[in-house]
N, C-alpha and C positions, 0 to 999 in steps of 0.2 A: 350536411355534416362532413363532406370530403374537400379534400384540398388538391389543387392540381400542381404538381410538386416542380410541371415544368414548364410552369407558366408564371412569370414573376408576379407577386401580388404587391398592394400597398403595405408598409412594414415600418419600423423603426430604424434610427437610424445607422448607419453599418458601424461594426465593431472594431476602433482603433486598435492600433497596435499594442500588446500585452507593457505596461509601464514597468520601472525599475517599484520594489515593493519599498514604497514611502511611509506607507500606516503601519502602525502601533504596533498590529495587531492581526490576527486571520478575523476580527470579530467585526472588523472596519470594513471587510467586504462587505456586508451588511450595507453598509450605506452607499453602495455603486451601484450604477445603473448594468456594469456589464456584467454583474456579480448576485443581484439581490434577484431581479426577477427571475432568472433562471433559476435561483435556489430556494425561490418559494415552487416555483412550478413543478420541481422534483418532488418536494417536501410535502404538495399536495398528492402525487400522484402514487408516493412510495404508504401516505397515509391510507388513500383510498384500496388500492390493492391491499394491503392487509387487515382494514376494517372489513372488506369484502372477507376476505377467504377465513380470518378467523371468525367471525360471526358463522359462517357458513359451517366450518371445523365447529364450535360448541353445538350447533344447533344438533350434527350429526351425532356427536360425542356425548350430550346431556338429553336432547330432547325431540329425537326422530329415532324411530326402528326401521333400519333396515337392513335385512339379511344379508343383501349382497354386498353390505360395504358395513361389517366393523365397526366397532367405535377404535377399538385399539388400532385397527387400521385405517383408520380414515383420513389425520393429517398426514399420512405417506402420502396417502392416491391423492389427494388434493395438491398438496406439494409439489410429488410428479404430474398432476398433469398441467400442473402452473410450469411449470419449467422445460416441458415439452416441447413447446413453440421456439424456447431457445435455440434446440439442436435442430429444428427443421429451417426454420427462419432465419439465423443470425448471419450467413452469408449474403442473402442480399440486403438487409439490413446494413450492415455494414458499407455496402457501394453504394446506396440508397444516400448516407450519410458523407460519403468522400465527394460524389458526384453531386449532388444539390446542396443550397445555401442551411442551415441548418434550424434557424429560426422558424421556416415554412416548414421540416420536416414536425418541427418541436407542434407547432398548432395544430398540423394533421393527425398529429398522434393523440393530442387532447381531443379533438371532436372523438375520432373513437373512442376514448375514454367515454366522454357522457353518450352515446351510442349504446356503448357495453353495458353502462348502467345504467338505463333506461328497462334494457329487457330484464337486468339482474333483477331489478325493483318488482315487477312483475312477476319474477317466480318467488320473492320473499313473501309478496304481499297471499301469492297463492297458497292457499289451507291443505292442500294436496299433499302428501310427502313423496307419492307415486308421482307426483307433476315436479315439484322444489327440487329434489334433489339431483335428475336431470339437466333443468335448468339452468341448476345454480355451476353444476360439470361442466355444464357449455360455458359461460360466463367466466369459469376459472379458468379455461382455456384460450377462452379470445383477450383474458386479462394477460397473461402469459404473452401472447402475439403482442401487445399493445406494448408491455415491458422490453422486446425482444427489439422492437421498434425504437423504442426509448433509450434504450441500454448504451448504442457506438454514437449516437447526438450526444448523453450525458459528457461521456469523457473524453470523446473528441474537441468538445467545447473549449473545458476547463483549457486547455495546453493553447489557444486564441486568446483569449481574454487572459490569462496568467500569465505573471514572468515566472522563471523558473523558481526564484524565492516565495513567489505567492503559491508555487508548486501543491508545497506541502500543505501549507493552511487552507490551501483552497478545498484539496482532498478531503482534508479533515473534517473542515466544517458540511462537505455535503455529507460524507460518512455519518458524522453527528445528526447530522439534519434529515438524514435517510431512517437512523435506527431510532431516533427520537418519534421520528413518524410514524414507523413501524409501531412502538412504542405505545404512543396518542389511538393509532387506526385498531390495534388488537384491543387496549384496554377499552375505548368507546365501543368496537366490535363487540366484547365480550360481556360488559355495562349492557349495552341497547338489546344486546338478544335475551337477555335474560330476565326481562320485563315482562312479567305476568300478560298474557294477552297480545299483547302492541309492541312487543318487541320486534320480533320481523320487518312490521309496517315503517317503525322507527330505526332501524338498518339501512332499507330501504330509500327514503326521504336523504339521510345523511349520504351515502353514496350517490346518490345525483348531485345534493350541493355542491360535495368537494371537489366531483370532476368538472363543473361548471365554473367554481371559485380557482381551478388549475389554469382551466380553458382561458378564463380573464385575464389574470396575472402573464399567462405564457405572451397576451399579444406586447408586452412592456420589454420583453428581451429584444436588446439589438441583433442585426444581421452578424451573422459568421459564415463569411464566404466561401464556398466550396473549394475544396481541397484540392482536386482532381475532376474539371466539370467536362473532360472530355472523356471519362472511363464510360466505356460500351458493357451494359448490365448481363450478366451471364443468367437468367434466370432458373439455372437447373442446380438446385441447395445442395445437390450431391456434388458435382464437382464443383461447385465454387465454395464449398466447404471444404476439398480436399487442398483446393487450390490456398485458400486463405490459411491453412494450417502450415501446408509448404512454404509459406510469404512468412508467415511469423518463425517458423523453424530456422530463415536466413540469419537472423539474430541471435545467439543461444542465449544470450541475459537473458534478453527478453522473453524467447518461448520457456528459459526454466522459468523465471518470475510468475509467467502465467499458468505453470505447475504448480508454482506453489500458491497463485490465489487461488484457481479451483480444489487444490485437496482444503484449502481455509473454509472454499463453500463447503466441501463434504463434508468437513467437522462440523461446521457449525448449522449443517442439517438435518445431523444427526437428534443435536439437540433441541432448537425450533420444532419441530415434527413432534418430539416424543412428548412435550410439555405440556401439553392438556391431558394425555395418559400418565406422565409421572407425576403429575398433579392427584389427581383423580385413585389410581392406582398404588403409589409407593409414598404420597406424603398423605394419602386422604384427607384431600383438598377440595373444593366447591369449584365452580367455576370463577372464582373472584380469587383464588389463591393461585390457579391458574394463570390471569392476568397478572398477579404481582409477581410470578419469576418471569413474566416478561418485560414487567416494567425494571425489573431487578438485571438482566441480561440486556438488555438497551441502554438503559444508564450507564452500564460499564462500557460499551461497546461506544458510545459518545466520548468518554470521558478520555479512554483514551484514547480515540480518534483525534480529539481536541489536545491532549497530549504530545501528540508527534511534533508540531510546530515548535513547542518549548524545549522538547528533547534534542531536535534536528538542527537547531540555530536557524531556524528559515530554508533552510536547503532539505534537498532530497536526500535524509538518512537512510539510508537501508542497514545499518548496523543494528536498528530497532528490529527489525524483523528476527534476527534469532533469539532477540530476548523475548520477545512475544510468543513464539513457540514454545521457549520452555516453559514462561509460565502457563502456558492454554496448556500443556501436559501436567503438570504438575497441578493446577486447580481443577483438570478433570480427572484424574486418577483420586484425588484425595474427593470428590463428589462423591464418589462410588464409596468410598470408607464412611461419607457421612451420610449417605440415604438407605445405605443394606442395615437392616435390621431393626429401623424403627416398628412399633408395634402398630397392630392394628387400628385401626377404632371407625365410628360414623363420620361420614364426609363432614370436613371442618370448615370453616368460616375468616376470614381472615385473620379477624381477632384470636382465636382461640387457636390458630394457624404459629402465629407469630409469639404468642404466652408460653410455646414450648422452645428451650433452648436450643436443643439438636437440632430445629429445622433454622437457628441462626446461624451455624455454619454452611447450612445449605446453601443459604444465600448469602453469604460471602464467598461458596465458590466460586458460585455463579457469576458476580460482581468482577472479580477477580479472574475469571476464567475470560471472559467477557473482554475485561478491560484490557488483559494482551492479546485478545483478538485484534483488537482497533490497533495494538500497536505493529502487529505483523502487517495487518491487511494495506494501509493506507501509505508507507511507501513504497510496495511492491505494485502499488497503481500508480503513484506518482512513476516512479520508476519506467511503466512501459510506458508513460504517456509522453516523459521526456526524451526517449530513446530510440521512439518508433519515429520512423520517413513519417515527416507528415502527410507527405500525399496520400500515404495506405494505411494512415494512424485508425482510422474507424474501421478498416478491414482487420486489422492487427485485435482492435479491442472485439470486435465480433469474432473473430478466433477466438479468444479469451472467454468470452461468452457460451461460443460453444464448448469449451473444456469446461466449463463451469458447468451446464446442463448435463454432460455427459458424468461430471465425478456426481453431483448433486443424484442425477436418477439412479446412480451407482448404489450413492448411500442409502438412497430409498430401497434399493432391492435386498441390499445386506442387513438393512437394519429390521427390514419385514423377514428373510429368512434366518435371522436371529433370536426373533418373536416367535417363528412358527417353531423355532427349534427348543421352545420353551426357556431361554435364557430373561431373566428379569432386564427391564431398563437399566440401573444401578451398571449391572454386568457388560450391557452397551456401552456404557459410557467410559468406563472402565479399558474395552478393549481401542476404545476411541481414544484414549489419552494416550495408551501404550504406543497404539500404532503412528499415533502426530508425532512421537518423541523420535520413532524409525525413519516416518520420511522426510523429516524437518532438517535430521541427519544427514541424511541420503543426497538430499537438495542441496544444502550447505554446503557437502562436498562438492557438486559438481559444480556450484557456482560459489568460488572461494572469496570472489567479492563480496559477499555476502556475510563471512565470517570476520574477513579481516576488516570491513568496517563497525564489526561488534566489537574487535577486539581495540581497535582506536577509538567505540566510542563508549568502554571501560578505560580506558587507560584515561582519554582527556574527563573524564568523568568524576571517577571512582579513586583515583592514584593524585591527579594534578586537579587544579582549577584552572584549565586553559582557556582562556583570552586571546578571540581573532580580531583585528583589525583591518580591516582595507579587505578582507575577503570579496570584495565585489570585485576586485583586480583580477583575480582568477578569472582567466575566461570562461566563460558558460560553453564555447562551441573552438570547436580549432584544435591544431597545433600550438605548442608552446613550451619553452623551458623555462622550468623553476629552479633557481638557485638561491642555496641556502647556507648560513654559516652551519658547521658541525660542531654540537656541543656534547652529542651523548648517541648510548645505543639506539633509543628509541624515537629520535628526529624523525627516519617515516612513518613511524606512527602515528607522531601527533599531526604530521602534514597531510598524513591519509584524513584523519581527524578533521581537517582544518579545509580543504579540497570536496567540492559536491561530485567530482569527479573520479574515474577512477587514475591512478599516479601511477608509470612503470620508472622505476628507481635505477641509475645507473652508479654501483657500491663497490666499495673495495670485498673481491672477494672473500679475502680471512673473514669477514662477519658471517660467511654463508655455513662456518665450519663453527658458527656457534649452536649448542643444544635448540633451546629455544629458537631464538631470533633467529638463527637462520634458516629452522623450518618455515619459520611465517614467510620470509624475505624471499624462500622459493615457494610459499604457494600465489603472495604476489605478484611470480612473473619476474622477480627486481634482475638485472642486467647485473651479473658481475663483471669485475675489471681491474683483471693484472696490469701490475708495471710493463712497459714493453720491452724494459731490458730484460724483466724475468720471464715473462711468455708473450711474444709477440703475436705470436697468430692470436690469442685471447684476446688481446687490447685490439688488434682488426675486430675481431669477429664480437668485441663487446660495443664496439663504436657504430658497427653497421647494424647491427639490434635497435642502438639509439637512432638510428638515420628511419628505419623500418617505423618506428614509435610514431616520429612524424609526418614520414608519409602516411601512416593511417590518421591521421589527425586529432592524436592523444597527447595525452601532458605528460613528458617527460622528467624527471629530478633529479639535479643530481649537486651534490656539496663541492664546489670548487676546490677545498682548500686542501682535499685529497686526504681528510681522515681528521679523526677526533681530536677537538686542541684539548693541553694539556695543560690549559693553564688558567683557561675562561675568558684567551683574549683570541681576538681574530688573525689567522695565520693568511698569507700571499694567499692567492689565488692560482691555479695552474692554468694551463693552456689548453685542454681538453676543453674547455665552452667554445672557444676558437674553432677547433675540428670540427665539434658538432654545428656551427653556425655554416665551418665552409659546406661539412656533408649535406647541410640542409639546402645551402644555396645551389651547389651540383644538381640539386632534384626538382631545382628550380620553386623553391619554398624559403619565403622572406617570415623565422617565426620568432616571434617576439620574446623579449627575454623576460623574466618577472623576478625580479629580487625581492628576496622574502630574509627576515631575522629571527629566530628566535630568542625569547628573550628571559632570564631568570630560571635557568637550566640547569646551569653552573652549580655544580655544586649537590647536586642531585643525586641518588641511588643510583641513575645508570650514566652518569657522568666520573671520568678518571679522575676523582678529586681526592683518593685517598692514596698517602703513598706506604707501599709495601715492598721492603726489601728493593728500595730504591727505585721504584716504580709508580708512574701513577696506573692504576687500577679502578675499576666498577665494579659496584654490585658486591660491595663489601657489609653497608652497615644498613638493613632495608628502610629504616627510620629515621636516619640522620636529620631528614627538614622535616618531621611530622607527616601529618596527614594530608593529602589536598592541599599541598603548598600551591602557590601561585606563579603560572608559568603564562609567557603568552609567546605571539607569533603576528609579528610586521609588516604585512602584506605589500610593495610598493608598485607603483605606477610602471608601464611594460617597457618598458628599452627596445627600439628598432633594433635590429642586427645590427646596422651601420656605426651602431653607437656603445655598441660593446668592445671594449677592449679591458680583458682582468683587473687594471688596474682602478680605471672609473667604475666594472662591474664591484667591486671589494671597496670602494668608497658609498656605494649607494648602500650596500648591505651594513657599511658599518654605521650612519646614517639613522637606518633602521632598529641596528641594536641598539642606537640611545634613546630613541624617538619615546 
């Protein structure tokens, strides 16, 4: 049943370079070889785990007595000790995954699997409850190891085999394909054990197929070469967990990103956990009503997993994640208004479950609460995955891992001394929504990218119907300047909008002294910049800001034409691209120039198009072109440095504005 991790075996064959995303679809990965096996083998493996652990949770919950485990407490301990292995394990996990090819890690993992479920079957099959319930402890804890194992292969994978546009879909669809399983594994879990007699036996039998039909599937994934195959393994979990938290802390996107997916996991363990007691307890529900707010809470959690790709235009949005948190606050605060106070009565049956009105908002909030989970959770994964060295990409998500174990046993503990404290569920979930709305906040501030691509992607949204073009121009990695015509206030907005990157803006300062727009413009970061006749040290010290931009090898922006036309036509171009090409060449950095147009602007709410008192002005008439007029954006082909001079730069852009 073992694999020797460092001993090359016979395998498929190695795994090409990640392609430019050509299909339809995130749904076309499906039919790839570097995409499909791997995402049955998770889909098996995320099945089998929770057919395991909820069959094990009812059996506690409806149909074994034992004193020293609860029914009300039972899917906490089970929970926590499933995720236990997380916090002890996930460090060398993780170098386990940089340092070896990943394919052999992915098959070793599987034979443990049907290992694991070999002994599980065995204590189902056992009539004992003094024997089972042990057993089955053990089991949820070497399943926990096995996931721990699985966890930095999963998503070290995807960012090999993906380009950055199959980023998102790729996410999505394991997301989907994880809670769908989930979904499949509790409802047959919860279906098989509840079979008069032979239920156990038939738990039992299904957990060895699935880890057997994982094991199968896994050997069809091609090779994904090691990362880092010269890292020398630390085996002591203690420092090299301290160590892997400092390696992720180097990046602050990234280690808040991974703040905010582990408080995602404590929210949303809050609720998985309590869901056979608020069944049972606050909806008196059976064990099949049970399963239906979890087939009801995975549907969502798919949906809009599967979601993000359409919302994102193929790229890594993270503007989704703040609206995902407000609704996961807003549909768990209104939970708790819709489950307090229903009446009593005898444990009820689906049907008779569902005959009653009130328990249909339950589960729309669930639905709903759910579905901007998947929208928060799936690009704040894409996000570290694109962001992290890949040499230390698996150490980075094993970090991840372990914040996730530690908020997750967190939740377990508050949510047990909440219970003990005699607070109802309802009341849990309640103080669960409040407190996501605090550090959803909290988070957003400290990483304002975050916010400001919510706010570009309301505005290209909700305000305009913006149309990108040639976006694949944009570099994915580098330095680089974007130059653009200036039609209106909110050009960095829609370029934030239009950019899978993040943009530091180089802007006439007076917009910084506007209410709005120029609080956002400085939580961006954006570079202002006076005339040099009116402050000279400014126009230095805004030029060597841009020079810093690309030495760190970010995208800089900035509107040549030196401020808003006033007319809807294209004005000269100045000579600031010029400095910034020489400052760049000084630092010995040849970076490429990217002409961009926007286009159908003109004319617009924060366009000078209205004249008052001899002036053109914005922001006069909010309606003037309706709702969701149509606006787009030109993306063109890079220009070497060499080949920049304003006046062919201001021929290419205009070019783009008729295109």
């Amino acid at each position: 049943m073992s694999v020797d991790l460092s001993t090359p075996a016979p395998a498929p064959a190695a795994l090409p370079p990640p392609p430019d995303a050509g299909h339809p679809n995130q749904f076309a990965l499906l039919k790839q070889r570097r995409f499909a096996p791997f995402f049955w083998t998770q889909f098996s493996g995320a099945a089998n785990d929770n057919l395991f652990k909820f069959a094990f949770t009812v059996m506690v919950t409806y149909q074994l007595s034992v004193s020293w485990l609860p029914p009300a407490l039972a899917g906490l301990a089970i929970g926590a000790l499933f995720i236990l292995p997380f916090l002890l394990f996930s460090a060398t996990s993780g170098q386990l995954t940089d340092k070896f090819e990943k394919t052999r890690i992915i098959r070793f993992v599987k034979n443990l699997e049907v290992l694991i479920m070999l002994i599980a079957a065995a204590g189902f099959i056992s009539g004992s409850a003094g024997v089972q319930v042990p057993v089955l402890l053990g089991c949820t804890f070497l399943m926990g190891v096995h996931s721990t194992l699985f966890g930095p292969v999963k998503f070290a994978y995807l960012p090999q085999a993906l380009s950055e546009r199959e980023l998102t879909g790729g996410n999505g669809m394991v997301e989907m394909g994880t809670f769908v399983a989930i979904l499949l594994g509790q409802v047959a879990g919860g279906l098989l054990v509840a079979i008069p007699g032979v239920g156990p036996q038939y738990v039992a039998l299904a957990c060895v197929a699935l880890a057997l039909a994982g094991r199968a599937v896994s050997q069809f994934i091609p090779l994904a070469p090691a990362t880092d195959p010269g890292l020398k393994i630390n085996w002591n979990p203690v420092t090299e967990t301290w160590r892997n938290l400092k390696l992720a802390s180097t990046n602050l996107v990234v280690f808040r990103s991974m703040l905010g997916i582990s408080w995602m996991w404590f929210f949303g363990a809050v609720f998985l956990s309590q869901f056979p007691s608020f069944a049972k307890e606050v909806l008196h529900g059976d064990e099949h009503v049970a399963s239906l707010l979890l087939v009801v809470f995975s549907v969502g959690i798919a949906t809009g997993s599967l979601l993000c790709e359409v919302l994102s235009r193929r790229h890594v949005e993270i503007g989704l994640v703040p609206l995902g948190a407000i609704g996961m606050s807003i549909f768990a605060i209104d939970l708790y208004f819709a489950s307090r106070g229903l009446s009593a009565s005898s444990l009820m049956g689906v049907g008779s479950f569902m005959g009653q009105g009130a328990h249909w908002r339950v589960m729309l909030d669930l639905a709903l609460l759910s579905l901007f989970a998947g929208l928060y959770s799936v690009p704040m994964y894409a996000l570290i995955q694109l962001r992290s060295q890949p040499t230390h990409r698996a150490r980075i998500i094993a970090a991840n891992n372990i914040l996730n174990a530690l908020f997750m046993i967190v939740s377990a503990v508050l949510a047990g001394a909440l219970l003990k404290a005699n607070f109802s569920i309802p009341q849990i979930f309640l103080f669960t929504g409040l407190a996501n709305a605090v550090v959803a906040g909290y988070i957003f501030l400290l990483v304002p990218e975050y916010l400001l691509r919510f706010v570009a992607l309301l505005l290209s949204r909700c305000i305009y119907r913006f149309k990108v073009t040639g976006d694949d121009n944009i570099p994915a990695q580098g330095a680089a300047v974007l130059t653009c015509n200036h039609v209106s206030f909110i050009d960095p907005v829609l370029l934030m909008a239009a950019s899978p990157r993040p943009i530091y803006f180089l802007m006439d300062h007076r917009i910084f002294k506007m209410p709005v727009l120029g609080w956002l413009f400085r939580l961006a970061k954006a570079i202002p910049v006076a005339p040099r006749a009116e402050d000279p040290a400014a126009y230095e010290a805004a030029f060597e800001a841009a020079a810093k931009v690309l030495r760190d090898g970010d995208l800089l922006a900035i509107f040549p034409e030196g401020g808003i036309t006033q007319d809807g036509e294209l004005k000269p171009f100045k000579g600031g691209i010029m400095k910034i090409l020489d400052n760049a060449g000084r630092d010995g950095l040849q970076v490429p120039v990217i002409p961009m147009a926007l286009t159908n602007l003109w004319g617009s709410f924060f366009s000078r198009v209205e004249l008052v008192g001899g002036q053109r002005v914005a922001m006069v008439r909010p309606f003037r072109r309706g709702v969701l007029s149509r606006v787009g954006l030109n993306v063109g082909g890079a220009m070497a440095p060499a080949e920049v001079q304003p006046d062919a730069l201001q021929a290419r852009v205009a070019a783009l504005m008729k295109a």
